[in-house]
C-alpha positions as CSV (number, residue, x, y, z in Angstrom):
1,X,-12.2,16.6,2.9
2,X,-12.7,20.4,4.3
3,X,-13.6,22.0,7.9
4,X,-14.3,25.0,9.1
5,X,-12.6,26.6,12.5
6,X,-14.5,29.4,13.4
7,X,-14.5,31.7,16.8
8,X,-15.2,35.4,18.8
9,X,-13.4,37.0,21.4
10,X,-14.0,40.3,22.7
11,X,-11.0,42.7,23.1
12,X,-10.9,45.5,25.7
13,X,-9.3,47.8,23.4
14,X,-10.5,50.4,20.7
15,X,-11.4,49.2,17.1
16,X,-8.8,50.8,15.1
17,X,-6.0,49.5,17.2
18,X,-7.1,46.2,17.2
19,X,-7.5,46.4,13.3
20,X,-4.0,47.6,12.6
21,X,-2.6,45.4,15.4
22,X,-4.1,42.1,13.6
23,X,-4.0,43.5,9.9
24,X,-0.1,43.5,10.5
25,X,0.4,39.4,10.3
26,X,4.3,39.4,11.5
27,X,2.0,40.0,15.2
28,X,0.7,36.4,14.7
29,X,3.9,35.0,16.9
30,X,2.8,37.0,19.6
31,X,-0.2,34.8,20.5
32,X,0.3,31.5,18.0
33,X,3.2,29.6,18.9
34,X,3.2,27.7,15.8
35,X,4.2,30.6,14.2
36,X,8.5,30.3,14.1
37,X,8.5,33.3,12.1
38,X,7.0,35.3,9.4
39,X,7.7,37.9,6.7
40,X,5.7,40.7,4.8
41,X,6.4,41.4,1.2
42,X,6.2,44.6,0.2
43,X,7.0,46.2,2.9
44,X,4.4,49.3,4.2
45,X,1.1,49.0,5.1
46,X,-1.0,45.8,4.7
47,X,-3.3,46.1,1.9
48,X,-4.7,44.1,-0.9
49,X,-1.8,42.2,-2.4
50,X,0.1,42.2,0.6
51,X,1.8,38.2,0.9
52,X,2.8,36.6,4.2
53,X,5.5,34.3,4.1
54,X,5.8,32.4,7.8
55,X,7.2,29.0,8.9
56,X,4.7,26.8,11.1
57,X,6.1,24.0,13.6
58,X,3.5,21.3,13.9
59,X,3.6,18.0,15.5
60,X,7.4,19.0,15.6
61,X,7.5,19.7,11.1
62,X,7.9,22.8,10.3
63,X,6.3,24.0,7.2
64,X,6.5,27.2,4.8
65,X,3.4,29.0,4.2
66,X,2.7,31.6,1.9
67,X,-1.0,33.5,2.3
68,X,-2.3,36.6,0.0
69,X,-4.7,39.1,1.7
70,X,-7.5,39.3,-1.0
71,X,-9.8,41.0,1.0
72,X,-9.3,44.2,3.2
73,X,-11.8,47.0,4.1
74,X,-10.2,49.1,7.4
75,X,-11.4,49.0,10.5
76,X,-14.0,46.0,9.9
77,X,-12.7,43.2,7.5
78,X,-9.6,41.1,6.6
79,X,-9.5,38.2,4.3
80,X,-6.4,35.6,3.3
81,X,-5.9,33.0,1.0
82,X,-2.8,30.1,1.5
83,X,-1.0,30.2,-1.9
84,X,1.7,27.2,-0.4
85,X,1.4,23.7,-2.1
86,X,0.7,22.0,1.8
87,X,-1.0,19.0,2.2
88,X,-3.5,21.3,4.3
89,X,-4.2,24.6,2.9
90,X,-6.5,27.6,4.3
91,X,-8.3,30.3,3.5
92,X,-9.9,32.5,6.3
93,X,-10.5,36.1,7.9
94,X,-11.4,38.7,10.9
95,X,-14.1,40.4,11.4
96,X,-14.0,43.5,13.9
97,X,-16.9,45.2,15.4
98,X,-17.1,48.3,17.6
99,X,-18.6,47.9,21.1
100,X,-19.1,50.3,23.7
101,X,-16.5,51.2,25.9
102,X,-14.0,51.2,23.7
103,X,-14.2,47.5,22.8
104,X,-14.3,45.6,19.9
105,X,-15.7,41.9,19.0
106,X,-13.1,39.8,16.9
107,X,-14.5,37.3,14.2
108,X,-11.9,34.8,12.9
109,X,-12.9,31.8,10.7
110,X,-10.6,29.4,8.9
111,X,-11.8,27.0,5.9
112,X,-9.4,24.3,5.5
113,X,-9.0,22.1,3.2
114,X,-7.2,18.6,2.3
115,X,-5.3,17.8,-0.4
116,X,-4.3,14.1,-1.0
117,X,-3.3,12.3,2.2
118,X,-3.9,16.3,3.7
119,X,-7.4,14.8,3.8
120,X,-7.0,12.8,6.9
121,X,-5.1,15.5,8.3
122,X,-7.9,18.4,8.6
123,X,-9.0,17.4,12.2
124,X,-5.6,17.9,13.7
125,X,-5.3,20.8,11.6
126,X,-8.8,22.7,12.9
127,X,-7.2,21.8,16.0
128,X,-4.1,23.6,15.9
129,X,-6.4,26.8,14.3
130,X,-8.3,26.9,17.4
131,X,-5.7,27.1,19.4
132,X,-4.0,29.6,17.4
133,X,-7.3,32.1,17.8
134,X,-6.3,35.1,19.2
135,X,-7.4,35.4,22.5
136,X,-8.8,38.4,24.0
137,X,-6.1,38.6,26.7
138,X,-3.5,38.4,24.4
139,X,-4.2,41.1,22.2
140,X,-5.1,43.5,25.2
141,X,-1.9,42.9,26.7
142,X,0.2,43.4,23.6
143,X,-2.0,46.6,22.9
144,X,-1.8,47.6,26.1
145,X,2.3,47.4,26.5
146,X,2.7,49.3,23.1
147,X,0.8,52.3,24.2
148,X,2.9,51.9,27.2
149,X,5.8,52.7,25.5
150,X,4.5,55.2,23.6
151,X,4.3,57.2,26.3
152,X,7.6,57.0,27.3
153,X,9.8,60.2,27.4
154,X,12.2,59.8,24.0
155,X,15.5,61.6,23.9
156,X,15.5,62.5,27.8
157,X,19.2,63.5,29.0
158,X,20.1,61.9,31.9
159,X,22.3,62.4,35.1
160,X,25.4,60.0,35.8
161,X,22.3,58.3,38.6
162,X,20.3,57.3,35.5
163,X,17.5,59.6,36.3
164,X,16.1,62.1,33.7
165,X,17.9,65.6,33.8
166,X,19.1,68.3,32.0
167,X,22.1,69.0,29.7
168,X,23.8,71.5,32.5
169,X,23.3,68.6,35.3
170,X,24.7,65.9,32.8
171,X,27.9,68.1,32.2
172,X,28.6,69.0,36.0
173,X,32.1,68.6,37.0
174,X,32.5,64.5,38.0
175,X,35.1,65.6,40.8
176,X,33.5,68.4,42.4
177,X,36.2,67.8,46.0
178,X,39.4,68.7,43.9
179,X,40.9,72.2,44.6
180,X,41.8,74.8,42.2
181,X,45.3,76.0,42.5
182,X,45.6,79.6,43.6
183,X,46.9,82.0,40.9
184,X,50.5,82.4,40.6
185,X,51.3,79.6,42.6
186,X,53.1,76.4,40.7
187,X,55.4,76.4,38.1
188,X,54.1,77.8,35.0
189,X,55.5,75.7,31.2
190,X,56.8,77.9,28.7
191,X,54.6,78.1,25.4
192,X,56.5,77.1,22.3
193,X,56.4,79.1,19.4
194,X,53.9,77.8,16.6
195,X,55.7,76.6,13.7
196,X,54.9,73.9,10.6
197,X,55.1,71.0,13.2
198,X,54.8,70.1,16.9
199,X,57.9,71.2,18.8
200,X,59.8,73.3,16.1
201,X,59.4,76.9,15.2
């Protein structure tokens, strides 16, 4: 038995960001819960070859997975293949679009498709896909929170308040109330003579 999960959302965020955002699949915890955790082998860029290894709770079972992408033309198409024996397997992709206003229309399909007693396990398993879809608030917000700190100052000095400063105000004496001792005043330590060690000459 087989199904097919498929849905659009749009994003309010440019099309190359969401591309590299969702072409990177150790995001997919971000906005699937089922996702525990997920590897990229090798790593770099995602491209054709590129093999995700993640570990899926459902119906509180974890399973491994293991998907290939076989298909990937930037900043408009993604496709995956499962390559793990599970008793549901799935092959799928995205499919991004450019709107105006810096927006872009996400595609995402799933085919799934049962293997043995997998076959009476494809309904729950479109299920769970759907809600795994990434959302269009999701992504946004993720997008949004990385430019975010992109744009944060890197390397700033700062001033024993916190606050950003420079090198001269980090380096200010700490107890600027403490007198200096007028010249000539005070005893005065005799200097020892240098020699091979400490204290001898």
């Amino acid at each position: 038995m087989s199904g097919k999960f498929e849905s659009s959302v749009e994003i309010d965020r440019p099309l190359d960001q969401v591309f590299a955002y969702l072409a990177d699949g150790r995001h997919d915890p971000e906005f699937s819960p089922r996702v525990q955790q997920i590897t990229k082998t090798p790593d770099g860029p995602t491209a054709l070859g590129t093999v995700f290894r993640s570990t899926v709770k459902d119906a509180g079972m974890k399973t491994g997975r293991e998907f290939r992408i076989v298909g990937f033309d930037p900043p408009h198409l993604i496709r995956w293949r499962e390559q793990s024996k599970n008793l549901v397997t799935a092959e799928g992709g995205y499919d991004l679009e450019a709107l105006p206003g810096d927006r872009t229309r996400v595609r995402i399909f799933n085919n799934l498709e049962g293997h043995g007693l997998g076959k009476l396990l494809v309904g729950l398993a479109l299920s769970a896909a759907r809600k795994d879809a990434p959302t269009s608030a999701a992504v946004s917000r993720r997008l949004r929170r990385r430019r975010s700190r992109a744009r944060r100052p890197q390397g700033g000095v700062r001033t024993a308040r916190g606050r950003p400063g420079t090198a001269a105000a980090s380096t200010a004496p700490r107890n600027r109330g403490a007198r200096r001792r007028p010249a000539g005043s005070g005893r005065s330590r005799p200097r020892r003579a240098a020699g091979p060690w400490p204290g001898t000459s």
